[in-house]
C-alpha positions in Angstrom: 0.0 0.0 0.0 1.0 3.9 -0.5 3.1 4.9 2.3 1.5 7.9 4.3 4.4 10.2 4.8 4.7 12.8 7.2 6.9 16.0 5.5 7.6 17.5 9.3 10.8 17.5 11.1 8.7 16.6 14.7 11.8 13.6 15.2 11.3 13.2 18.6 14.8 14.1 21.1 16.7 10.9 19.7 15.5 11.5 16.6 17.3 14.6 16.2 20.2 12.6 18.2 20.3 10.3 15.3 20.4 13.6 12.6 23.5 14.9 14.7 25.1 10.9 15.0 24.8 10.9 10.5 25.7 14.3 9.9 28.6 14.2 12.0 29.7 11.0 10.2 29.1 12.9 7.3 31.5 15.7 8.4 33.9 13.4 9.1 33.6 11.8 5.7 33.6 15.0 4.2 36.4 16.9 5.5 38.9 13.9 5.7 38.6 12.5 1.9 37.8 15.4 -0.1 39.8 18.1 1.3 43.5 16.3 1.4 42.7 16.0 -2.4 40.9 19.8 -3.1 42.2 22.2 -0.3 45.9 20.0 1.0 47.1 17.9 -2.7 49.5 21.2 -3.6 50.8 21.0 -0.4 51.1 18.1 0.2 52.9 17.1 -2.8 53.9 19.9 -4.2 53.1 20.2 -7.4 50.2 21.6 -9.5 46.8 21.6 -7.8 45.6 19.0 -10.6 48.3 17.0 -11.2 48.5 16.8 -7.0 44.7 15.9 -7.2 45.5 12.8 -9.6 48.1 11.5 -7.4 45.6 11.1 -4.5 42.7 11.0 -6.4 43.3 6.9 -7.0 44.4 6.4 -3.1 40.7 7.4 -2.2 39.3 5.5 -5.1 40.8 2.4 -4.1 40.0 3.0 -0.6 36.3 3.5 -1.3 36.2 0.1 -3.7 37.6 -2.3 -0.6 35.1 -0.4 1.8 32.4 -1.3 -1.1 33.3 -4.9 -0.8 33.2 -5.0 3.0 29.7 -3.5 2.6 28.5 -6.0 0.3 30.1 -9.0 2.0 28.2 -7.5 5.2 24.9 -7.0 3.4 24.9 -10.8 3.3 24.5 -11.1 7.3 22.3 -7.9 7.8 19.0 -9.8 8.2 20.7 -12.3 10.9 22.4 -9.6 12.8 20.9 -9.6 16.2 22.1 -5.8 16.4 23.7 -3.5 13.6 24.7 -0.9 16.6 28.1 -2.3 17.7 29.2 -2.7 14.0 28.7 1.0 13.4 30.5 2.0 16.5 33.4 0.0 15.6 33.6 1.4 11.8 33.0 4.8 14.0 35.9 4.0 16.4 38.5 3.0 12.9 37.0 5.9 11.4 37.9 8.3 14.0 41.3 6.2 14.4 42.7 6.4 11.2 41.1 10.4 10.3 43.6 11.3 13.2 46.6 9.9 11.3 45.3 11.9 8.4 45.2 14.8 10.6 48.7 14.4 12.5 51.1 12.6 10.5 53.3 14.5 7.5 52.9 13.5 4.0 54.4 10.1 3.4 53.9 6.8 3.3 52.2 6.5 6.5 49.7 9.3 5.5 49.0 7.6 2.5 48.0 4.4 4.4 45.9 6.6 7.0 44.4 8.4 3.7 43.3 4.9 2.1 42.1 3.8 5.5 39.9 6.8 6.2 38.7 6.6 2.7 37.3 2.9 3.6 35.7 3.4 6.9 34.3 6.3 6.8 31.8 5.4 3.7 31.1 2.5 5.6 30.4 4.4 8.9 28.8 7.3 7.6 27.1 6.3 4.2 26.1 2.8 4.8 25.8 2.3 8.6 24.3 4.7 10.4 21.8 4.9 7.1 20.7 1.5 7.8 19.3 3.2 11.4 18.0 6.0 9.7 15.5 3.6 7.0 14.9 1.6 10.5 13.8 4.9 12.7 12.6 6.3 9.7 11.1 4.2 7.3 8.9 6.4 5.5 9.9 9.9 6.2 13.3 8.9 5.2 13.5 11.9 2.3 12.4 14.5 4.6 15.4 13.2 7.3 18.2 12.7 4.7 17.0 16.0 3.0 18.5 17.8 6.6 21.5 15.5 7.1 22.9 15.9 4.2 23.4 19.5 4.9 26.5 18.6 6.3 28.2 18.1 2.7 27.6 21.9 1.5 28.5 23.0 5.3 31.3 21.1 5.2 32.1 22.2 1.6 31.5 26.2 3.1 33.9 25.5 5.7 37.1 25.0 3.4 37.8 29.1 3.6 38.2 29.1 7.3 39.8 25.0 7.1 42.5 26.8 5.0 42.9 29.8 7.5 43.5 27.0 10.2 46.2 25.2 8.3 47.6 28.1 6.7 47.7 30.9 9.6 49.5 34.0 8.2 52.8 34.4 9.4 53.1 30.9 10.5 54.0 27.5 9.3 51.3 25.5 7.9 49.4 23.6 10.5 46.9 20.7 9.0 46.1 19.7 12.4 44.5 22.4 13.2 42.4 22.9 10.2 40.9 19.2 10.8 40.7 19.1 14.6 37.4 20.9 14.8 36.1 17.9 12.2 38.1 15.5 15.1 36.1 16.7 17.7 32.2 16.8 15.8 33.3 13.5 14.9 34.0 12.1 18.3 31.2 14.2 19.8 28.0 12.6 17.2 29.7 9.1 18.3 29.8 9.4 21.9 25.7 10.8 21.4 25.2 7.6 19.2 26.8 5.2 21.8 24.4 6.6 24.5 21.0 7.5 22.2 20.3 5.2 19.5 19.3 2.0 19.0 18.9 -0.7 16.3 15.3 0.1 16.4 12.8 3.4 18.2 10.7 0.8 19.8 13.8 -0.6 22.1 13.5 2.9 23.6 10.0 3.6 23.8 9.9 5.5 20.9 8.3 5.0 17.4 9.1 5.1 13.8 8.8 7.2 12.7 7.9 8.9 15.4 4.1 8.6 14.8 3.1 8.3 18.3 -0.7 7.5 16.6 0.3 3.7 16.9 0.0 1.9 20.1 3.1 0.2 22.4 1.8 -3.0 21.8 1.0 -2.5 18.0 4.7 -1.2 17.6 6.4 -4.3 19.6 4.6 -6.3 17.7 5.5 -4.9 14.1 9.0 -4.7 15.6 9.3 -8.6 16.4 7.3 -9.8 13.0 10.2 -7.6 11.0 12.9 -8.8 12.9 11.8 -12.4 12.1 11.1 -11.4 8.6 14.6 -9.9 8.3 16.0 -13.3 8.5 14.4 -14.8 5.3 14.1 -11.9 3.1 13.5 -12.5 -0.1 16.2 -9.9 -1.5 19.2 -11.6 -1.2 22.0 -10.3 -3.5 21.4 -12.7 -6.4 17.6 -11.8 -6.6 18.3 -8.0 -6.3 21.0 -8.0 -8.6 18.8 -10.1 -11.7 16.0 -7.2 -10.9 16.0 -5.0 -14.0 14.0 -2.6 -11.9 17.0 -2.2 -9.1 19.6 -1.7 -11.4 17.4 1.5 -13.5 16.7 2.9 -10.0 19.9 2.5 -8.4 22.7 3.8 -11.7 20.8 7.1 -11.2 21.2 7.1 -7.1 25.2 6.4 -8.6 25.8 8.9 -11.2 24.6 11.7 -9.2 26.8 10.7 -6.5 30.2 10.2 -9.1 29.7 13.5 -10.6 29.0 15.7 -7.8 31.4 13.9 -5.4 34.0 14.0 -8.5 33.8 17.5 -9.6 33.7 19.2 -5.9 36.9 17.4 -5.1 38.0 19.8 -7.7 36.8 22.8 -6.9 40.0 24.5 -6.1 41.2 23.5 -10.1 37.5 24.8 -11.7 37.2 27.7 -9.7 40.8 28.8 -10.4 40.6 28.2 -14.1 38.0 31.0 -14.3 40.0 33.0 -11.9 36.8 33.5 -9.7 37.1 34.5 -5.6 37.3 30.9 -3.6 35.3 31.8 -0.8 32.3 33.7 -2.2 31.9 30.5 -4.6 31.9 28.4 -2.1 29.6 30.5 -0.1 27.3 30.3 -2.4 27.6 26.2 -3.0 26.8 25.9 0.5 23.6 27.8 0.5 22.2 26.5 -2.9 23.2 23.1 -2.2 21.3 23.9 1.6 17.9 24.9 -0.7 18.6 21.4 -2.6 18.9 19.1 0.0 16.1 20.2 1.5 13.7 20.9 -1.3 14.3 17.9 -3.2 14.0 15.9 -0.1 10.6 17.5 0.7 9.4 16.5 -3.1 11.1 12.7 -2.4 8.5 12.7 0.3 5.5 14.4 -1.2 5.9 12.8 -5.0 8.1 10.1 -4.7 12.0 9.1 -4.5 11.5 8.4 -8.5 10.4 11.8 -9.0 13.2 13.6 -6.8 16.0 11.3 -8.7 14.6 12.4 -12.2 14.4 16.4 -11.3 17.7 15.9 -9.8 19.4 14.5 -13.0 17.9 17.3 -15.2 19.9 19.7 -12.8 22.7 17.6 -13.9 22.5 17.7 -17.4 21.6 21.5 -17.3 25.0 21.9 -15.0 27.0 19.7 -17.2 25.9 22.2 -20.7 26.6 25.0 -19.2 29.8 24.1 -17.8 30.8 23.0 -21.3 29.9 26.5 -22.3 33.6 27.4 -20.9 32.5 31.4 -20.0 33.0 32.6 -16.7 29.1 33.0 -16.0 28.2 29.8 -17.9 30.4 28.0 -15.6 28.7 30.3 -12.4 25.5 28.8 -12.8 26.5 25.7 -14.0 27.9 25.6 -10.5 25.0 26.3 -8.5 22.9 23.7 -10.1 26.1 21.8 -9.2 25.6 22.8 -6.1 21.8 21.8 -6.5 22.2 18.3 -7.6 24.9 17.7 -4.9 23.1 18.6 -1.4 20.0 16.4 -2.8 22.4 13.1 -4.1 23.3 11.8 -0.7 19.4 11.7 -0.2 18.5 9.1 -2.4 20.4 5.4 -1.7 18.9 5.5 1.8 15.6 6.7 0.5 15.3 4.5 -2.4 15.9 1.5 -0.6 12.7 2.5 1.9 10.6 3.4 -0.7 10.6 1.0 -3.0 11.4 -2.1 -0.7 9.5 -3.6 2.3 10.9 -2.8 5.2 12.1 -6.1 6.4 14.2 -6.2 3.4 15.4 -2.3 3.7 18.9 -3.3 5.5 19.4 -6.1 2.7 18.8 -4.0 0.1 20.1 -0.9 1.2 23.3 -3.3 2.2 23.7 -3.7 -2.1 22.1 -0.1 -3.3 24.5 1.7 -1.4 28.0 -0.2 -2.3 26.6 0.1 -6.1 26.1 3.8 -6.1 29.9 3.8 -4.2 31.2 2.3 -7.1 30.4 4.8 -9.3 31.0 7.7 -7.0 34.4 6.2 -5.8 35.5 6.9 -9.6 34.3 10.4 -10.0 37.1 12.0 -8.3 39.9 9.9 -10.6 37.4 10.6 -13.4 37.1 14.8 -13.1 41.1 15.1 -12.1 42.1 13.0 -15.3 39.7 14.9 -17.6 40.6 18.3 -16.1 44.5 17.2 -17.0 43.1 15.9 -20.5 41.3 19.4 -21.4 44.1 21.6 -20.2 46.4 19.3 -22.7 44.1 20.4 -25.6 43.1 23.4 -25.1 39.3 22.9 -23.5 40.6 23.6 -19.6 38.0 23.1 -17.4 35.5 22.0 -19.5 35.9 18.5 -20.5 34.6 17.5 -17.2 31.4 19.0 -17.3 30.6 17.7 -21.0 31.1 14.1 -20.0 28.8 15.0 -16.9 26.1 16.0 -18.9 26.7 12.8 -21.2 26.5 10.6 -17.9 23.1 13.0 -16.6 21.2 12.5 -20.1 22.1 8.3 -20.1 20.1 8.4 -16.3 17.5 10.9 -17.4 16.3 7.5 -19.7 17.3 5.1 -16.8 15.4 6.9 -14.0 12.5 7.8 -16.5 12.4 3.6 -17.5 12.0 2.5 -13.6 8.8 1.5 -12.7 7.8 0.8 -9.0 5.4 -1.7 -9.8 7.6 -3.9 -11.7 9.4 -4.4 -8.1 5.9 -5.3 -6.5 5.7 -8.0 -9.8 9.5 -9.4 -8.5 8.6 -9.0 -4.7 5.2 -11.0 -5.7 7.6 -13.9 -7.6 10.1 -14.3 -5.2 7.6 -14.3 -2.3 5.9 -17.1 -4.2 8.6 -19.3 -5.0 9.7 -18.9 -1.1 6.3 -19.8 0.3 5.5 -16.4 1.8 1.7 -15.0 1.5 1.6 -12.1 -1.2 0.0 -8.7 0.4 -0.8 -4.9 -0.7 2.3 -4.2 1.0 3.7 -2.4 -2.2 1.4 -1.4 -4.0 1.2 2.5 -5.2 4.8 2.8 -4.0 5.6 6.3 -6.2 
């Protein structure tokens, strides 16, 4: 049946605990992947800002692939986990473990391995993790929640002008340390309120999912043990999710957003430059557009659908990826806001998706192969924008080669997203329930 979905942010006190838990993750994530490679790679190597960025550019690529397969070797045990809790923490603890290296050590060959580290845990802390609590608190206001945490990417991303005041104080010698403490310390603070707050599931803690308080205690526990028991013979296992047509037209999109926004805001610094525009005010103005993204595109994924937010959200890409081919300095200024557009609403979606579309006794399954997918193609972006930003300024197109091959990619999942249809999953749910014995419901049906 059509989920009823509430567009409020009423989350209830650990609710809002379990916003500040992701979007500290996501801080974390943020400011210890992207910026060694945007803000530090000069420095750090010291060469060229893009030739830097495609030295380190593969480090985090490679780092991201291994924390994909530990995701999807982990999405196999998801449904028999008697709690996902302590596995977060831990990926939380490395997380917070090997950020510090990134933070403390000098560039070497120590960094490096801290670097690749950070690059693996974090996207399994933050982007796969703590967003398996989020579709379990959250099941069907999930846009509306993402939609707010991922304001932490364009805050984080409006927080590289005073990041590089901390690591390059005038008169002084450059400090990195200090530039990514503060992240140190948001990071350690959202785990310590995750440790105490949050649970695998509301109802542990005598709250609800959602937090709909309209259902009774005893209505919620007993939802709570049916899914639980559920969980353990979901019908989504990787090899029947993986021959769904429908999973694979849903979930490219949920990927390509994430490789080309991802990708080309590692590179800021290089774009930016090229069009010798001011840093900071660009930036500024990322972080609030990518703030009225987030949020409004998460309020449509609620209202009209996850399908409908996706869709929207690649036209912004293919309009950003034209106009950044333009090559003109105020082309390439708009082409950056709807950059900044398509970015604060992509980390929305593998979560949301996943909810949507999916019952929720097979969310954590699913999600546990969505999100790993949509990694893969992000994990490239980065490698992908610094090699075609060196390939352009070879042959005379600078900056914009990268944004024509991301219009290319936004028109190909323009036809994907527009192809996925919801009730073709109810038709593979309906089989697969069938051939495993389980009654066939509503459950499903007018899932938009």
């Amino acid at each position: 049946m059509q989920q009823k979905t509430k567009l409020g942010i009423n989350f209830g006190f650990r609710g809002w605990m379990l916003m500040i838990f992701e979007i500290s993750a996501f801080l974390v994530f943020q400011a210890f992947t992207n910026f060694p490679m945007n803000m530090l790679a000069g420095y750090y190597t010291g060469l060229d800002d893009a030739v830097a960025g495609q030295q380190l550019a593969p480090i985090m690529t490679i780092g991201t692939l291994v924390g994909i397969v530990i995701q999807l070797i982990l999405s196999n045990f998801l449904g028999r986990m008697k709690s996902v809790k302590p596995m977060v923490l831990g990926f939380g603890v490395l997380t917070l473990l090997s950020a510090l290296g990134v933070a403390a050590l000098p560039f070497g060959a120590f960094w490096k391995v801290c670097y690749f580290l950070v690059s693996v845990f974090a996207n399994i802390y933050g982007m796969f993790g703590i967003g398996i609590l989020i579709g379990q608190w959250f099941p069907t206001r999930k846009g509306v929640f993402m939609g707010i945490a991922t304001f932490a990417f364009p805050v984080c991303n409006g927080l590289m002008g005073p990041f590089a005041a901390l690591v390059f104080p005038a008169n002084a010698a450059p400090n990195p340390f200090m530039g990514f403490l503060p992240f140190l310390i948001v990071g350690v603070i959202g785990w310590v309120l995750g440790l105490i707050f949050i649970t695998d599931y509301p109802e542990q803690v005598g709250c609800f999912r959602d937090n709909d308080k309209s259902f009774t205690k005893e209505k919620a526990d007993a939802m709570l043990a049916a899914e639980i028991e559920n969980k353990k013979t979901t019908v989504w296992k990787i090899p029947n999710t993986l021959k769904c047509g429908q999973f694979w037209l849903i979930t490219i999109p949920m990927g390509t957003l994430l490789m080309c926004s991802v990708g080309m805001m590692t590179q800021t610094q290089a774009i930016i430059g090229a069009y010798q525009l001011d840093f900071g005010m660009v930036m500024g103005m990322v972080m609030i557009f990518a703030l009225i993204g987030s949020y409004v595109l998460g309020l449509v994924d609620g209202k009209f659908g996850t399908k409908t937010a996706i869709l929207i959200s690649e036209i912004i890409m293919l309009l950003s990826g034209i106009l950044g081919g333009i090559g003109n300095p105020t082309a390439s200024m708009i082409s950056i806001i709807l950059l900044a557009i398509f970015m604060g609403a992509g980390s929305n979606f593998t979560v949301s998706g996943a909810a949507q579309y999916w019952r929720r006794e097979d969310f954590s399954t699913v999600f546990g192969i969505v999100n790993p997918i949509a990694n893969i193609l992000q994990c490239v972006g980065p490698t992908v924008v610094a090699m075609t930003i060196a390939i352009g300024s070879q042959n005379g197109l600078g900056v914009t080669l990268p944004f024509w091959v991301t219009a290319v990619i936004a028109l190909i999942s323009v036809i994907l997203v527009a192809a996925f249809q919801p009730g073709k999953v109810k038709a593979a749910d309906d089989k697969y329930r069938q051939a495993a014995g389980k009654p066939l419901d509503d459950a499903l049906v007018g899932r938009k």
